[in-house]
PDB file of N, CA, C and O in Angstrom:
ATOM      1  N   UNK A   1       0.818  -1.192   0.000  1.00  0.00           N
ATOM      2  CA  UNK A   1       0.000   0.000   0.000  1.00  0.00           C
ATOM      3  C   UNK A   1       0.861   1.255   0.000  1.00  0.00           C
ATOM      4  O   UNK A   1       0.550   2.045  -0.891  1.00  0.00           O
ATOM      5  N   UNK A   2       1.916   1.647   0.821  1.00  0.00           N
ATOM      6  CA  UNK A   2       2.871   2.593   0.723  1.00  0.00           C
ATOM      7  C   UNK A   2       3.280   2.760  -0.546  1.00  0.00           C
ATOM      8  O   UNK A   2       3.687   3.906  -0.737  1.00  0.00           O
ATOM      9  N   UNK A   3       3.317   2.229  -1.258  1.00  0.00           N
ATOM     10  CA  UNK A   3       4.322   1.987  -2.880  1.00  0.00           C
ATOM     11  C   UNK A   3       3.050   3.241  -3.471  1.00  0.00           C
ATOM     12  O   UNK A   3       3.155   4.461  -3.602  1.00  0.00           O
ATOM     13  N   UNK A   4       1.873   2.294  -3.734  1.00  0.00           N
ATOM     14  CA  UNK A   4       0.664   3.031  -4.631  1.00  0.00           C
ATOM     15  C   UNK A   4       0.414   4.979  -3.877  1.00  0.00           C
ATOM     16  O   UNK A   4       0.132   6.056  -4.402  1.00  0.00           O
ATOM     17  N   UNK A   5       0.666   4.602  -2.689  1.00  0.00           N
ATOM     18  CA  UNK A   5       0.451   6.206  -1.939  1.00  0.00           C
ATOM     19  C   UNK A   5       1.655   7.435  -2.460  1.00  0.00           C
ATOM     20  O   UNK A   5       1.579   8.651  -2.635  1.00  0.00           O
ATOM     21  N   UNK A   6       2.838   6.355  -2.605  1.00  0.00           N
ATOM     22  CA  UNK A   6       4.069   6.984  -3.345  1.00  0.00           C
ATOM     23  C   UNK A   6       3.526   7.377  -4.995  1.00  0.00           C
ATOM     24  O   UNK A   6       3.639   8.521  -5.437  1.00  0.00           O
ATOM     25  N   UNK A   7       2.927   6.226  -5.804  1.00  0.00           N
ATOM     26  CA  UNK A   7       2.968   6.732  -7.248  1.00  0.00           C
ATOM     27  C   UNK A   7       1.590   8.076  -6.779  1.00  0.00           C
ATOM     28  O   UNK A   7       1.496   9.119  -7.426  1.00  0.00           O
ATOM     29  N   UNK A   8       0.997   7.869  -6.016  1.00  0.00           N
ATOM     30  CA  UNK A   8      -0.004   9.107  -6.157  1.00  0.00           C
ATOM     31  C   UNK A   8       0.667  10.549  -5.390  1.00  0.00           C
ATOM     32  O   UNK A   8      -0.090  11.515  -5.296  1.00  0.00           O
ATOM     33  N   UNK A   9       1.512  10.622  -5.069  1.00  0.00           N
ATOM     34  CA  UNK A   9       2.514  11.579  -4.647  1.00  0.00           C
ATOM     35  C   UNK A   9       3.201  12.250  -5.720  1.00  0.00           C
ATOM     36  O   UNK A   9       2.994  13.338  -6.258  1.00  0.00           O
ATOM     37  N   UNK A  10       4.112  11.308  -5.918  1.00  0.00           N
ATOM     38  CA  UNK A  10       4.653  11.312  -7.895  1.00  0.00           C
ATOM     39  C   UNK A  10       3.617  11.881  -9.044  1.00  0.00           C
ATOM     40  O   UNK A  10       3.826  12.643  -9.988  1.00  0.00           O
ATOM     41  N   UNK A  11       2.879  11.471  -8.768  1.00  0.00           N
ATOM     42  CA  UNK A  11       1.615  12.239  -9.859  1.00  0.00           C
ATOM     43  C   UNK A  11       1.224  13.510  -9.576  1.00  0.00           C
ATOM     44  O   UNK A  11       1.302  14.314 -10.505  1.00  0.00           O
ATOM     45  N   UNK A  12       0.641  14.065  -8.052  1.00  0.00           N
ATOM     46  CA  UNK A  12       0.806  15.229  -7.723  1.00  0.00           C
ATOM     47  C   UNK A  12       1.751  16.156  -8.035  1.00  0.00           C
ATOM     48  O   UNK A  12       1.384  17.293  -8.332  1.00  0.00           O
ATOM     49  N   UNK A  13       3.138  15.810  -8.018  1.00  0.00           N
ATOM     50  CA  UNK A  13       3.775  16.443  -8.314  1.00  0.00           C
ATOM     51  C   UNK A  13       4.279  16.623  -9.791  1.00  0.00           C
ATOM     52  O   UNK A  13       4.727  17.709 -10.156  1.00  0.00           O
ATOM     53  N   UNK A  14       4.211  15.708 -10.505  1.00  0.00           N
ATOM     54  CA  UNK A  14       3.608  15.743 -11.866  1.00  0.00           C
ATOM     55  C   UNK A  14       3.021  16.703 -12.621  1.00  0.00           C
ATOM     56  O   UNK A  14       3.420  17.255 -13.647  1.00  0.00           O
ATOM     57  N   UNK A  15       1.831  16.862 -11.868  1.00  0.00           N
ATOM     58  CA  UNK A  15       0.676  17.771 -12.214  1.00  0.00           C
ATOM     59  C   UNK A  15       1.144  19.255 -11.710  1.00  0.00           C
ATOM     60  O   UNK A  15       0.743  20.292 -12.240  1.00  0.00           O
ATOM     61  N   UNK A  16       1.913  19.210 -10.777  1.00  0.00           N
ATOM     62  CA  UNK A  16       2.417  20.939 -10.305  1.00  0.00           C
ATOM     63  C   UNK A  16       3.419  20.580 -10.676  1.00  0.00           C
ATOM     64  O   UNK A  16       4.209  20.893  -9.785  1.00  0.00           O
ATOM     65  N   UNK A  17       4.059  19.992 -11.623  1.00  0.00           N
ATOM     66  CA  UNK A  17       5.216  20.335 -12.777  1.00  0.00           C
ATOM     67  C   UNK A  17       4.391  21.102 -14.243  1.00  0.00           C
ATOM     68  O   UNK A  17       4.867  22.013 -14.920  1.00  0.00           O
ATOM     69  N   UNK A  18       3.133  20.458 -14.440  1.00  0.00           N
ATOM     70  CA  UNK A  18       2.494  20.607 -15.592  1.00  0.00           C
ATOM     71  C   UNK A  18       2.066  22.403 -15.260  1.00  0.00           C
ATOM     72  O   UNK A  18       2.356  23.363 -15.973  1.00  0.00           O
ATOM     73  N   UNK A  19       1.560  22.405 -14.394  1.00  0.00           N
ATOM     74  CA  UNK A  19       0.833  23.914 -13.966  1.00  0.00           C
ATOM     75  C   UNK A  19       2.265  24.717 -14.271  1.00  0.00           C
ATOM     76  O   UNK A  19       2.328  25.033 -15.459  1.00  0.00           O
ATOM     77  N   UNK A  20       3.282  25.074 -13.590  1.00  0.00           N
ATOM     78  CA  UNK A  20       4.689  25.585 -13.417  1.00  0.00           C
ATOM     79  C   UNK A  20       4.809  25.744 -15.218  1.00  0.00           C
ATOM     80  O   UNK A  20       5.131  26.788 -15.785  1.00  0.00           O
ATOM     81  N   UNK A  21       4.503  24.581 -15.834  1.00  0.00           N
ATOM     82  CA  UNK A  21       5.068  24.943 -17.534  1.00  0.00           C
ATOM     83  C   UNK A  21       3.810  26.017 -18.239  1.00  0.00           C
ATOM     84  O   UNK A  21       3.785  26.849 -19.146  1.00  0.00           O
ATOM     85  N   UNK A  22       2.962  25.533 -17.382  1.00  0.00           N
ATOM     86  CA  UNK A  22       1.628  26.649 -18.460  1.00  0.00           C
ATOM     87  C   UNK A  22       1.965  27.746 -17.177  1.00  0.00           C
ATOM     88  O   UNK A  22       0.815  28.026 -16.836  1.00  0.00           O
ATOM     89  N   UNK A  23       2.397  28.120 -16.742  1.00  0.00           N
ATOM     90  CA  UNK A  23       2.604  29.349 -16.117  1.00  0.00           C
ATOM     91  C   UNK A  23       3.843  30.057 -16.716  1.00  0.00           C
ATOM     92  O   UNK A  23       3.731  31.129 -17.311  1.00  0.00           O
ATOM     93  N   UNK A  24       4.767  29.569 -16.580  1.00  0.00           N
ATOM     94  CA  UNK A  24       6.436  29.614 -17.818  1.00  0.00           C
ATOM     95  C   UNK A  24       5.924  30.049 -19.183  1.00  0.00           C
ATOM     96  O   UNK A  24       6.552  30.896 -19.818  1.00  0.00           O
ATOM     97  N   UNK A  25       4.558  29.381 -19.769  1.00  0.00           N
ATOM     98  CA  UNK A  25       4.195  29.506 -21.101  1.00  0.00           C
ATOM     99  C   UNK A  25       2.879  30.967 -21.087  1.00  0.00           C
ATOM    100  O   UNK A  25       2.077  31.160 -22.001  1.00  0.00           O
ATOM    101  N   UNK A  26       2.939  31.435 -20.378  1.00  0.00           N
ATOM    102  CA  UNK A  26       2.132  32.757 -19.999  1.00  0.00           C
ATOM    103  C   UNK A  26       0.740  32.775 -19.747  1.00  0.00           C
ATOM    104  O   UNK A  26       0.002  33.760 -19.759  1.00  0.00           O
ATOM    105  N   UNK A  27       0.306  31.012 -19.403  1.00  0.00           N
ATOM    106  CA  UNK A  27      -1.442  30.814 -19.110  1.00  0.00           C
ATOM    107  C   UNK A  27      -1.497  31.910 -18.351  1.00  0.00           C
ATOM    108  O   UNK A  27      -0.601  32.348 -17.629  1.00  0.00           O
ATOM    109  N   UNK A  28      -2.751  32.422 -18.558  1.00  0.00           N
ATOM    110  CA  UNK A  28      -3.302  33.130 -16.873  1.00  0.00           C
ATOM    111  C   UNK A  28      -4.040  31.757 -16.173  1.00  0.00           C
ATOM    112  O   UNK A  28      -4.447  30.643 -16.499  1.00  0.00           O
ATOM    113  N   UNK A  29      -3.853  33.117 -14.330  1.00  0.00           N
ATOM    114  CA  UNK A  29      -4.284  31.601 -13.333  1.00  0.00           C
ATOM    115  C   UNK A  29      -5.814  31.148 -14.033  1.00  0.00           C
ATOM    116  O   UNK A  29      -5.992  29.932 -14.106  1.00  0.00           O
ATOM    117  N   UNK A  30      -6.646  31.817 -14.420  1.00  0.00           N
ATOM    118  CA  UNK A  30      -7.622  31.741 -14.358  1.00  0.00           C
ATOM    119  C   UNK A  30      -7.824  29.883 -15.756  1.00  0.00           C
ATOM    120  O   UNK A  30      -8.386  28.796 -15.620  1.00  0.00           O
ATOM    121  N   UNK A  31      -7.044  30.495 -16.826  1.00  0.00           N
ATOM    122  CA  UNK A  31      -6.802  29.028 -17.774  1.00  0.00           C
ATOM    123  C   UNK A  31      -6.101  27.274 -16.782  1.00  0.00           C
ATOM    124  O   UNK A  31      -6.275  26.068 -16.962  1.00  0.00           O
ATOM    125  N   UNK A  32      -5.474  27.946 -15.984  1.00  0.00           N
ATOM    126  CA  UNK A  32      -4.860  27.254 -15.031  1.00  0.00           C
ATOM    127  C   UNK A  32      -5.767  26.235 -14.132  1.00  0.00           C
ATOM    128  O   UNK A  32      -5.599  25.045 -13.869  1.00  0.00           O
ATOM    129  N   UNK A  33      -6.805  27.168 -13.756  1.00  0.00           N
ATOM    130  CA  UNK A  33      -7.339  26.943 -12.897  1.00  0.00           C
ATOM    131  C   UNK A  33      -8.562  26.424 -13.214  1.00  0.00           C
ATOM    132  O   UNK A  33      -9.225  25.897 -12.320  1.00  0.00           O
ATOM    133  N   UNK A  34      -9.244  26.519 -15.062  1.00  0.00           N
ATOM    134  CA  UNK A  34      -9.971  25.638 -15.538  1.00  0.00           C
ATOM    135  C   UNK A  34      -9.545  24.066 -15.744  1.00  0.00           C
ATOM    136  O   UNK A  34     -10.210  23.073 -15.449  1.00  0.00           O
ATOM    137  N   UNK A  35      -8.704  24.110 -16.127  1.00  0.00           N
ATOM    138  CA  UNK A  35      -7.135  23.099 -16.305  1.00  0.00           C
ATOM    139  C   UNK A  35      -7.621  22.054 -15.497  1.00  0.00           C
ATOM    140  O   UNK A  35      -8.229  21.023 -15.788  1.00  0.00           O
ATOM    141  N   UNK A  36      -7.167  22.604 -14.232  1.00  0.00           N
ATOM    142  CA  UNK A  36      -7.464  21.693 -12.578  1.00  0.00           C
ATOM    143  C   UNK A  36      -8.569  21.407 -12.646  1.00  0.00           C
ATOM    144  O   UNK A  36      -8.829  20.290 -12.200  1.00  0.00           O
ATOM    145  N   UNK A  37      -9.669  22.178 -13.179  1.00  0.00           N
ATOM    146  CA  UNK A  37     -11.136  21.637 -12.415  1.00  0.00           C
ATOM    147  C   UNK A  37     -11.424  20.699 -13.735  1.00  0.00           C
ATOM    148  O   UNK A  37     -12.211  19.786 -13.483  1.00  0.00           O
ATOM    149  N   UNK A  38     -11.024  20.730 -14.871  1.00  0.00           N
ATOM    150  CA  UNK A  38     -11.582  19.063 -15.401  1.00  0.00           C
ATOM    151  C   UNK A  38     -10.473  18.061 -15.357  1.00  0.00           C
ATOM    152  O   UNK A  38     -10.596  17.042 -16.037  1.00  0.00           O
ATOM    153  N   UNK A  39      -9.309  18.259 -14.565  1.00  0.00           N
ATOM    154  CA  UNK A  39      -8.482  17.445 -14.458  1.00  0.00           C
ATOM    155  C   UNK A  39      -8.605  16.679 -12.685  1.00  0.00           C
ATOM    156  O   UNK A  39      -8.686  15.554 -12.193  1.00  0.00           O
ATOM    157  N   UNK A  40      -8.582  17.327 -12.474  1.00  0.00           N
ATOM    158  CA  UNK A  40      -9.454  17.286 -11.068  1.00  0.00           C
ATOM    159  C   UNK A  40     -10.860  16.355 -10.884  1.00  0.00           C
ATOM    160  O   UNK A  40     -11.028  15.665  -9.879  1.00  0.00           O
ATOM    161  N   UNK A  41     -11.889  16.430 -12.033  1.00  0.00           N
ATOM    162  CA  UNK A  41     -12.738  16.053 -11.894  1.00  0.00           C
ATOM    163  C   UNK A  41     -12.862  14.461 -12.472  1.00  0.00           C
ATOM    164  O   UNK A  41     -13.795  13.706 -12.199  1.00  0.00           O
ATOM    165  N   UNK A  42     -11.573  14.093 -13.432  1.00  0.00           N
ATOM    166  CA  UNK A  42     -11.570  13.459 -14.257  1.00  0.00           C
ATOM    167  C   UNK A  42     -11.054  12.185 -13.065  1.00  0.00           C
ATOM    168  O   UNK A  42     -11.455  11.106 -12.629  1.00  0.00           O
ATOM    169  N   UNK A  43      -9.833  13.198 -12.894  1.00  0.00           N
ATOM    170  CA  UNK A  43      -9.510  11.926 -11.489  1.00  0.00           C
ATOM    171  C   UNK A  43     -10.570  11.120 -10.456  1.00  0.00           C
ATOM    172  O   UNK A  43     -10.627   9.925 -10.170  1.00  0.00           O
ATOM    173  N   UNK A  44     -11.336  12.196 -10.039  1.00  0.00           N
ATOM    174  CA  UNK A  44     -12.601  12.030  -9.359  1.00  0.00           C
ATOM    175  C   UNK A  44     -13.226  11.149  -9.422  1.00  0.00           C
ATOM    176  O   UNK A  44     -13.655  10.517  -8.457  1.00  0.00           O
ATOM    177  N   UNK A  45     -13.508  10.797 -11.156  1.00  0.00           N
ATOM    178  CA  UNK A  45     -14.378   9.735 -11.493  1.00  0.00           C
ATOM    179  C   UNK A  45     -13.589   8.665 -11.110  1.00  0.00           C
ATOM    180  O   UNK A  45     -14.168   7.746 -10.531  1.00  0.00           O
ATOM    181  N   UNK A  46     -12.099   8.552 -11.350  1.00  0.00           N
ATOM    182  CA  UNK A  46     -11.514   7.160 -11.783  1.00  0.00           C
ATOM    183  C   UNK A  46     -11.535   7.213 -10.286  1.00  0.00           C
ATOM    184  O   UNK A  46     -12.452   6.412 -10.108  1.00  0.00           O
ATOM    185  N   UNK A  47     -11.160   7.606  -9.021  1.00  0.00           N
ATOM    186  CA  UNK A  47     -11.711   7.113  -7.769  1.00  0.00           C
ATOM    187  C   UNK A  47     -12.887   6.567  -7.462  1.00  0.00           C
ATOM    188  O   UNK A  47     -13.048   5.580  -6.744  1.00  0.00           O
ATOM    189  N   UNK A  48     -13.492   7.030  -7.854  1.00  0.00           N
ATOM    190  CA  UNK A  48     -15.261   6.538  -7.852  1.00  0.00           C
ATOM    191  C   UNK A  48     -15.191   5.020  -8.389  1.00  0.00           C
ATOM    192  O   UNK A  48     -15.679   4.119  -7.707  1.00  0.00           O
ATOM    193  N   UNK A  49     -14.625   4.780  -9.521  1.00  0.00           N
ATOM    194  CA  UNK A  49     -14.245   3.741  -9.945  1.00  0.00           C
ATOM    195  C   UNK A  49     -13.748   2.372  -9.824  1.00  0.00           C
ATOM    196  O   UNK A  49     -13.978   1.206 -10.143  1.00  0.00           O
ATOM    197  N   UNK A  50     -12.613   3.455  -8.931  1.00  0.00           N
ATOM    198  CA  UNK A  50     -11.660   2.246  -7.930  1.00  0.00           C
ATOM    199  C   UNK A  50     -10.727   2.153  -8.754  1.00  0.00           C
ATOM    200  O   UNK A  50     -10.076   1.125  -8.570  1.00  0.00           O
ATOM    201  N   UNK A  51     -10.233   3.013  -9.907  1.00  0.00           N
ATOM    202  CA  UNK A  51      -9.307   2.856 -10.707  1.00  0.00           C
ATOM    203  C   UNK A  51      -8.215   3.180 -10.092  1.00  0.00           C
ATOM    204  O   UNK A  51      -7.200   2.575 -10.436  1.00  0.00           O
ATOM    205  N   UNK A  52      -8.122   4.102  -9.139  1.00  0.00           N
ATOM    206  CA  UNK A  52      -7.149   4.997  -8.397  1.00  0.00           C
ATOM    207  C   UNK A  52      -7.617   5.131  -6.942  1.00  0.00           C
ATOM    208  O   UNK A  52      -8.789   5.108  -6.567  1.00  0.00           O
ATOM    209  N   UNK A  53      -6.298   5.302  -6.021  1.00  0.00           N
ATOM    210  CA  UNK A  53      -6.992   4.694  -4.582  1.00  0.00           C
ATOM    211  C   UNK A  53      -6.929   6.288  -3.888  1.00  0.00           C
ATOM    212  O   UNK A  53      -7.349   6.522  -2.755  1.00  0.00           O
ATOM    213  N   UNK A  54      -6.190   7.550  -4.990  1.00  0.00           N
ATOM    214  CA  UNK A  54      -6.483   9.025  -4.157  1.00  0.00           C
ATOM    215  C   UNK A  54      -6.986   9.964  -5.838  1.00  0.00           C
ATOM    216  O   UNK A  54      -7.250   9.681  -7.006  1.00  0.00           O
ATOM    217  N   UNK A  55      -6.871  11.236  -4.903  1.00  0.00           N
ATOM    218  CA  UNK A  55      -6.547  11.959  -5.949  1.00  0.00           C
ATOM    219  C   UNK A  55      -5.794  12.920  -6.260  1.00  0.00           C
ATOM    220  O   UNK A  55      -6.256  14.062  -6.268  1.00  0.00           O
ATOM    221  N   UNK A  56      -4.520  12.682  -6.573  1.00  0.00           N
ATOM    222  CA  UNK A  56      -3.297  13.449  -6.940  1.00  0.00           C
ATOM    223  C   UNK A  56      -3.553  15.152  -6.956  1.00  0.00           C
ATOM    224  O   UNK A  56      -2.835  15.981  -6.399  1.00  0.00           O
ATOM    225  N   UNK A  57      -4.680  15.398  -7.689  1.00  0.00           N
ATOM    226  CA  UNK A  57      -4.609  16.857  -8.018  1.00  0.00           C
ATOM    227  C   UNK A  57      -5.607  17.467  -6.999  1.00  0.00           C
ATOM    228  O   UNK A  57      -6.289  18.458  -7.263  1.00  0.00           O
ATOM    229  N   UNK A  58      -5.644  16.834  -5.866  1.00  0.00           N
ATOM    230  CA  UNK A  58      -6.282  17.443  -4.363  1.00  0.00           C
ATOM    231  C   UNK A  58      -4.797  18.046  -3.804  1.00  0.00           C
ATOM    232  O   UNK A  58      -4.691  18.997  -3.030  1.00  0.00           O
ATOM    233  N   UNK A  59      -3.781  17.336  -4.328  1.00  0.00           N
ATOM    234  CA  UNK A  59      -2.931  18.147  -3.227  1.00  0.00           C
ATOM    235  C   UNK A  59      -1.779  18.949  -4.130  1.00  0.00           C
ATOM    236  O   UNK A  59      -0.641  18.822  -3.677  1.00  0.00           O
ATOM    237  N   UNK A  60      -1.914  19.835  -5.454  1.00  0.00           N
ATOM    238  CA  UNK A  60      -1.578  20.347  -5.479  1.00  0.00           C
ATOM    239  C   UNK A  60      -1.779  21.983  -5.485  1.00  0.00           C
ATOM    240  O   UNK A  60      -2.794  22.373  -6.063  1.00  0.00           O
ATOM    241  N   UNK A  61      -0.918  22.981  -4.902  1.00  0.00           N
ATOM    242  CA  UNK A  61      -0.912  23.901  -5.177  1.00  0.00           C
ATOM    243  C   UNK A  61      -1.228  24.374  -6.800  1.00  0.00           C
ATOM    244  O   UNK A  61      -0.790  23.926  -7.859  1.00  0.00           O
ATOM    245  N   UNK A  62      -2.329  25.645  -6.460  1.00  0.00           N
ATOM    246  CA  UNK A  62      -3.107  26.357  -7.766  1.00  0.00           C
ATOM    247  C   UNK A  62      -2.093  27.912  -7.576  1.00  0.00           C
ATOM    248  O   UNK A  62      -1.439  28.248  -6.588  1.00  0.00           O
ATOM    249  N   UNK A  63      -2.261  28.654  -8.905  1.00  0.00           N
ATOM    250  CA  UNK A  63      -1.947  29.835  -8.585  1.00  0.00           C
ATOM    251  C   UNK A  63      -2.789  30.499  -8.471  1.00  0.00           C
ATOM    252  O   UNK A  63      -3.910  30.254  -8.918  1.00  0.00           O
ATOM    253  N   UNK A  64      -2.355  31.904  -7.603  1.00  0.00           N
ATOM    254  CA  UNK A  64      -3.221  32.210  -6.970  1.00  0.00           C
ATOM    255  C   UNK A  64      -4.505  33.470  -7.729  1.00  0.00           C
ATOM    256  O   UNK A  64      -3.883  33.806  -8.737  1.00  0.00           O
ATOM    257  N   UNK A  65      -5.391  33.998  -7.756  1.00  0.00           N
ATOM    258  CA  UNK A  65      -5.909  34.641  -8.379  1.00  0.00           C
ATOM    259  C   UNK A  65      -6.033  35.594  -8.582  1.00  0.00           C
ATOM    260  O   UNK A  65      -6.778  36.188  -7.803  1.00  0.00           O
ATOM    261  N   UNK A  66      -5.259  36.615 -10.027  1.00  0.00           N
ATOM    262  CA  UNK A  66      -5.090  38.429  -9.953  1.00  0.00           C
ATOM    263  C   UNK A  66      -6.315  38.560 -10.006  1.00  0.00           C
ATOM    264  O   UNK A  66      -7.012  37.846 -10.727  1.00  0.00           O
ATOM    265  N   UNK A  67      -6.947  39.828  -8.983  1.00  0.00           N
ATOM    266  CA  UNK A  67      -8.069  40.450  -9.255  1.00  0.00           C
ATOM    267  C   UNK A  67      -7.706  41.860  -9.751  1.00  0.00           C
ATOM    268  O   UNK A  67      -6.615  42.147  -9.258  1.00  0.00           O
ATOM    269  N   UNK A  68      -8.015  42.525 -10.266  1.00  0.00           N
ATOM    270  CA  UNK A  68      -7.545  44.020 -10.535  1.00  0.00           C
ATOM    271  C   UNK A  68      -8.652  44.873  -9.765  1.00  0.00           C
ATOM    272  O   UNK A  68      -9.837  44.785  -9.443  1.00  0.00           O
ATOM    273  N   UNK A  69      -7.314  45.961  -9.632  1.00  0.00           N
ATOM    274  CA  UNK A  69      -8.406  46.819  -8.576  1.00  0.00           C
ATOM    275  C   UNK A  69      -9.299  47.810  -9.798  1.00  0.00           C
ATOM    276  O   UNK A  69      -9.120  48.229 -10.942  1.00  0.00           O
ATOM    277  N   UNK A  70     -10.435  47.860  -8.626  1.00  0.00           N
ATOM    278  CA  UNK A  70     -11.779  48.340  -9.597  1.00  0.00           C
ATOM    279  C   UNK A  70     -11.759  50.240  -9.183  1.00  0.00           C
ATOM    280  O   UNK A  70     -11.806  50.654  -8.024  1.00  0.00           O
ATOM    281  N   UNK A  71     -11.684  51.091 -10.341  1.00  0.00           N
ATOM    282  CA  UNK A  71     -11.835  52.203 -10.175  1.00  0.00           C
ATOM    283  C   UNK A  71     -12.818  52.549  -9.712  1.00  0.00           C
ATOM    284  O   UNK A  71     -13.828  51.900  -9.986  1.00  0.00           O
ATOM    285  N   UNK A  72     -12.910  53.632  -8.884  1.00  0.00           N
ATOM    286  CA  UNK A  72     -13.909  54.491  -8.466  1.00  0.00           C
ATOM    287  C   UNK A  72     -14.015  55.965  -8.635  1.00  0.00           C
ATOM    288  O   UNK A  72     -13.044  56.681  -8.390  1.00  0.00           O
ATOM    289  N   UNK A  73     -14.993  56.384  -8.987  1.00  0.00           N
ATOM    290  CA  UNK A  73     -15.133  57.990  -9.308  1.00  0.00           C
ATOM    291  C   UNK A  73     -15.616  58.293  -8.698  1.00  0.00           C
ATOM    292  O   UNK A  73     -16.570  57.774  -8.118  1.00  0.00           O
ATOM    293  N   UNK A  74     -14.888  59.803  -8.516  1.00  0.00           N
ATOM    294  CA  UNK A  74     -15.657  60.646  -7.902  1.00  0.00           C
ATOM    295  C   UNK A  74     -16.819  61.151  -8.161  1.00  0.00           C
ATOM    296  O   UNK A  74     -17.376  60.831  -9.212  1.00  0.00           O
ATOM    297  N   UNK A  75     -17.425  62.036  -7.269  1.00  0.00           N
ATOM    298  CA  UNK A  75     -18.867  62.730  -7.450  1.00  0.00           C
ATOM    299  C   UNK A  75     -18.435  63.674  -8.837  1.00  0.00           C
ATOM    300  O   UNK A  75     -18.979  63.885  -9.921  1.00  0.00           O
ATOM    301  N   UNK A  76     -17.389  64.037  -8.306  1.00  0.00           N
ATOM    302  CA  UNK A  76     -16.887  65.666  -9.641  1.00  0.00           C
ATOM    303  C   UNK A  76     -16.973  65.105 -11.206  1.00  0.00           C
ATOM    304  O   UNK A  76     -17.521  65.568 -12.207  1.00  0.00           O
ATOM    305  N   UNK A  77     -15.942  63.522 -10.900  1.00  0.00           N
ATOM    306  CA  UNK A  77     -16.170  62.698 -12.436  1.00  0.00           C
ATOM    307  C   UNK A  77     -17.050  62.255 -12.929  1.00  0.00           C
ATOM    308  O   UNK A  77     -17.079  62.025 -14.137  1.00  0.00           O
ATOM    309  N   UNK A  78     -18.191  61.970 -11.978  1.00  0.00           N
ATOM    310  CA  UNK A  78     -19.845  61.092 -12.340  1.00  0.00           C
ATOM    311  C   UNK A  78     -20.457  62.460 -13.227  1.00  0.00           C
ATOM    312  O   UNK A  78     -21.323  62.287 -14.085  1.00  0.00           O
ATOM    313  N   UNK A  79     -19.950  63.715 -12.943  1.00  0.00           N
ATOM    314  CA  UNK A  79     -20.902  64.887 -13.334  1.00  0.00           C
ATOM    315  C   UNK A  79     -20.835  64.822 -15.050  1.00  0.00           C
ATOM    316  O   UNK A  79     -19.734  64.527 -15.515  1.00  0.00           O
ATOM    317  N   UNK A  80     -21.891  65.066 -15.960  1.00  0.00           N
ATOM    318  CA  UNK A  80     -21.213  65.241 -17.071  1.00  0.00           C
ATOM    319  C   UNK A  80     -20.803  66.543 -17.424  1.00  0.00           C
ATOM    320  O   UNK A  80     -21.006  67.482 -16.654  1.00  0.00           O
ATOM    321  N   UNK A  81     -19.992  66.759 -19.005  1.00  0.00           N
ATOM    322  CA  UNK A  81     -19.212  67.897 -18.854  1.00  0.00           C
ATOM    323  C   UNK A  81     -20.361  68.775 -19.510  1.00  0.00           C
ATOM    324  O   UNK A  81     -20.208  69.989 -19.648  1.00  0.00           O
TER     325      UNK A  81
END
């Protein structure tokens, strides 16, 4: 049982080798982070399955998410000219 807990370790890290190259290759997090959720989900099934006894892409680190800051105007700028 230790051996199989090892290849699902190895795969995790796998997968946050794969993220690291589409980040190197200029994905945004947000492509990244679609990425994970059907890769993520895919695994999911094959647990359900019994194909696989974890799921690798539970334990890797995602990047994290730019929000941009949202302008605000003033009363003076809302006025029209």
């Amino acid at each position: 049982m230790g051996r199989k807990v090892g290849q699902i370790v190895r795969r995790g890290a796998r997968i946050q080798a794969l993220y690291r190259e589409l980040l190197d290759r200029h994905l945004s997090a947000r492509s990244i982070r679609y990425t994970h959720a059907v890769l993520r989900s895919t695994l999911k099934q094959a647990v359900r399955w019994n194909l696989s006894l974890g799921n690798p892409a539970d334990a890797v680190d995602l990047p994290s998410r730019h929000r941009s800051a949202v302008a605000v105007l003033s009363l003076q700028q809302q006025e029209p000219s």
